[in-house]
N, C-alpha and C positions, 0 to 999 in steps of 0.2 A: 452525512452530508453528500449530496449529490452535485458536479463538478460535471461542464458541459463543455468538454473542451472545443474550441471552433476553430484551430489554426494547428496548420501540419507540424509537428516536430520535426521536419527532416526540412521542408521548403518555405514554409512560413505560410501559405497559401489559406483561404479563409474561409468557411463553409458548414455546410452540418453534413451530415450523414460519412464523419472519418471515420476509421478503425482505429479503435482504442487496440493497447498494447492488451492484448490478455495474461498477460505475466505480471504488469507493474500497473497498471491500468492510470499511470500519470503523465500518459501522451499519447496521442491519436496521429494516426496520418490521412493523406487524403486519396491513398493509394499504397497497391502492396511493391509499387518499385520503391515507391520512399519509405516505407515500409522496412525495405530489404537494403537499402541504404541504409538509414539509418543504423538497422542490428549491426552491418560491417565495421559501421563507420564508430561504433563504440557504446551504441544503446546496451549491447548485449551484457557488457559488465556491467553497468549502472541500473541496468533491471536486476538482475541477479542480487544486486546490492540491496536495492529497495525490496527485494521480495525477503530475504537474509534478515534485513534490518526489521521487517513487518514481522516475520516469524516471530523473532528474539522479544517483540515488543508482547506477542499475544502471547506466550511461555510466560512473560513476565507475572502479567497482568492476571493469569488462570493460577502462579503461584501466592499473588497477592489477596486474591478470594479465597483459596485456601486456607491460607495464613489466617485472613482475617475469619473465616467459617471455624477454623479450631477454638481461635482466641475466644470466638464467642458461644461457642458451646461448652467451654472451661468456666464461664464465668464473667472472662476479665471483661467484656465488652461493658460491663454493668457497675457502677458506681452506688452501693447502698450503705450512706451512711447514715 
């Protein structure tokens, strides 16, 4: 899904052409001072967080095809009665 953010996360300010966070990419600003606010002002853990929390989900997710790739080359995926 593609997500177009139009208002600054640090000033609220409203436009196109911001900079997306390249870390967490679920906030743009409309400039690198707000930018560089923001990361001061506390973005920098709450990216770290969201990128952390993104990892853990695609780990998850790559051991869930796995699982489900064994399961069905064993057999079990298949019900013949």
């Amino acid at each position: 899904m593609v997500v177009h953010i139009r208002r600054c996360g640090y000033c609220g300010r409203e436009g196109d052409g911001l900079l997306k966070c390249a870390g967490c990419g679920t906030v743009a600003y409309c400039g690198t001072r707000c930018q560089k606010k923001a990361w001061r002002g506390g973005h920098r853990e709450e990216c770290k967080r969201i990128q952390r929390e993104r990892a853990e989900e695609e780990e998850d997710e790559k051991k869930r095809k796995k699982e489900a790739a064994a399961t069905a080359k064993e057999g079990g995926g298949s019900d013949k009665s």
